[in-house]
C-alpha positions in Angstrom: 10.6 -12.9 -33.5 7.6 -14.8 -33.0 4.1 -12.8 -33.0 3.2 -14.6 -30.2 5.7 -12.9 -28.1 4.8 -9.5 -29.0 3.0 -7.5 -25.8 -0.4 -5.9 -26.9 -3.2 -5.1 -24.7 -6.7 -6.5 -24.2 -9.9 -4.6 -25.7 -11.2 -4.0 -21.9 -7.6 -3.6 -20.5 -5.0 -6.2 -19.2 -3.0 -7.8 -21.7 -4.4 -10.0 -24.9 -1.8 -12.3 -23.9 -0.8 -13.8 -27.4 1.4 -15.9 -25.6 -1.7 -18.1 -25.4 -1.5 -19.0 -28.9 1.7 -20.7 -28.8 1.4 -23.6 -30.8 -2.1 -22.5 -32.3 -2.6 -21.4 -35.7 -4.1 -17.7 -36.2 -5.6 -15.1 -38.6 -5.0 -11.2 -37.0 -7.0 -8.8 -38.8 -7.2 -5.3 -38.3 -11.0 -4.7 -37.5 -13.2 -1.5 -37.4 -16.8 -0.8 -37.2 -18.0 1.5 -39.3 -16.5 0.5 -42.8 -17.6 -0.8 -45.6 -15.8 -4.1 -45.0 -17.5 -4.7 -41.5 -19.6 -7.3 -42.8 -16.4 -9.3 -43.1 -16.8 -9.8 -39.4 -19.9 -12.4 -40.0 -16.8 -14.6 -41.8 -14.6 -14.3 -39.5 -17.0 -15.5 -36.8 -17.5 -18.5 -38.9 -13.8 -19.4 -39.4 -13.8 -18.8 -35.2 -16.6 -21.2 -34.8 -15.0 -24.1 -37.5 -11.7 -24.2 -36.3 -11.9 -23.2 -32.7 -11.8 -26.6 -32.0 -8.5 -27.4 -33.9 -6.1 -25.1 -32.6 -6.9 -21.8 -34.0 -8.0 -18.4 -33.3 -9.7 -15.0 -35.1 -7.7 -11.9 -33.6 -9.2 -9.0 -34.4 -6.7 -5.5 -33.5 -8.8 -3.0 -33.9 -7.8 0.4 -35.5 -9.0 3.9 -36.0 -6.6 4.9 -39.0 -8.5 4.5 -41.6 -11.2 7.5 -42.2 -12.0 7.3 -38.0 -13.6 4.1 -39.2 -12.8 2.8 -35.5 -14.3 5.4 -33.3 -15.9 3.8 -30.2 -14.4 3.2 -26.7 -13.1 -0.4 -25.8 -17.2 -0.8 -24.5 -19.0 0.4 -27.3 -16.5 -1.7 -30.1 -16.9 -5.1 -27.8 -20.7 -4.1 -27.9 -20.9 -3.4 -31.6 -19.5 -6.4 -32.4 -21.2 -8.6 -30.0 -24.8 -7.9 -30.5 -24.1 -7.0 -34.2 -21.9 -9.9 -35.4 -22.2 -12.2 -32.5 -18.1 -12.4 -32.6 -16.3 -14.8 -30.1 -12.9 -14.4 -31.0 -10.7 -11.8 -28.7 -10.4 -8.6 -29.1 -6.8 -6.3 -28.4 -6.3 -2.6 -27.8 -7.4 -0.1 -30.7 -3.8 0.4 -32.1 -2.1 1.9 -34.9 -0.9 -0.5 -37.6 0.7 2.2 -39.8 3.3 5.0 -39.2 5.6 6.4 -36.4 3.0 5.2 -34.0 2.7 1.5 -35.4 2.0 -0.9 -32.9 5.1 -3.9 -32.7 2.6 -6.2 -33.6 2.2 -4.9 -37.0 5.9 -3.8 -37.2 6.2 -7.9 -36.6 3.5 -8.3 -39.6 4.3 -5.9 -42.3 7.1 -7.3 -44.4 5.2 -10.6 -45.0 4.1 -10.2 -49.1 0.8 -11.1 -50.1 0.0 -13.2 -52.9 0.4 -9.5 -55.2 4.2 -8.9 -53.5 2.4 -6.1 -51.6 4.6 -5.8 -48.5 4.3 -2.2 -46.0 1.9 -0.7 -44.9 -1.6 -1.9 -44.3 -3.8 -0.7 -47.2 -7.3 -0.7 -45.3 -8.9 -2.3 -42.3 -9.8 -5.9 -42.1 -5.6 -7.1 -44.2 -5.2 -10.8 -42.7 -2.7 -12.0 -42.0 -2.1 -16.0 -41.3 0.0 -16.7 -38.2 1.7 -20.3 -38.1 1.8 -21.9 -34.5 5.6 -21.2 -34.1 4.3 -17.3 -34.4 5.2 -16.7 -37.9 3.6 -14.9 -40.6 2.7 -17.7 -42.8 0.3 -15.6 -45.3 -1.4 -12.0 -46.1 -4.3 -11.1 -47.7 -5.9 -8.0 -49.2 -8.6 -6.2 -47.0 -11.0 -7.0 -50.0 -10.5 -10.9 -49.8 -13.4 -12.5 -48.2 -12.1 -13.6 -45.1 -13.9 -17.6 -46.1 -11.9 -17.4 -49.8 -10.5 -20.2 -50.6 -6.9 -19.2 -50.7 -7.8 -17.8 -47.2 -9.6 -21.2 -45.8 -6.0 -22.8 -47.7 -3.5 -20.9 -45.5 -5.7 -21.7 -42.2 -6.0 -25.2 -42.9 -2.0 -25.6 -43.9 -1.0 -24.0 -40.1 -3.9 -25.3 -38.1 -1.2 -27.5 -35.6 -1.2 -31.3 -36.1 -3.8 -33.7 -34.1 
């Protein structure tokens, strides 16, 4: 099943439609606000703001599983991450990527390997994952791997669609 057909809900309400994406390259990355990792969100801006233009898209799902890292109500996590980080990219729901509760998005997600052969659960907040424009899982990366690494960068470049 392609990613892009899974339902998921906007930040504010409504869906996130990631129907919208068909065809588009993407990184989804489980976001939160109050981890040590949140500077990430400067990088993934970036990455928004380079290859916007080509066919690709930052998703950020955030999620409260980790240590209540993810506290805030749909206002104050668009608002955080706004005037803090300046982000563009959209937003979904506050879901849970792990356990009886995971959301299908990450059920759709979760068997990809990174480059360790890690596979299951998400470890922390801000894994990536590279989705391909037919809606695959083309690549995962650790929550610690800057999201402007190389190998990263790579993986966007290889799905972004052709001109």
């Amino acid at each position: 099943m392609s990613v892009y057909e899974v339902e998921i809900g906007g930040l504010r309400g409504g869906s996130a439609d990631l129907g919208q994406y068909k065809g588009k390259a993407a990184l989804v990355v489980n976001v939160a606000s109050k981890c040590g990792l949140t500077p990430q969100y400067e990088g993934l801006e970036r990455l928004q703001q380079r290859y916007a233009g080509r066919g690709f898209t930052v998703i950020g799902v955030p999620c409260n599983q980790f240590m209540g890292q993810e506290p805030g109500t749909p206002e104050e996590i668009a608002e955080f991450c706004s005037t803090t980080y300046g982000v563009t990219f959209p937003l979904t729901e506050k879901v849970e990527v792990n356990g009886e509760g995971r959301h299908p998005l990450y059920q759709a997600l979760v068997d990809t390997p990174d480059a360790e052969g890690h596979t299951g659960d998400i470890r922390w907040n801000f894994e990536k994952f590279v989705i391909a424009p037919d809606g695959t899982v083309a690549a995962r990366f650790a929550p610690q791997t800057d999201p402007e690494a190389p190998e990263v960068v790579s993986a966007i470049e290889e799905n972004l669609p052709a001109a």
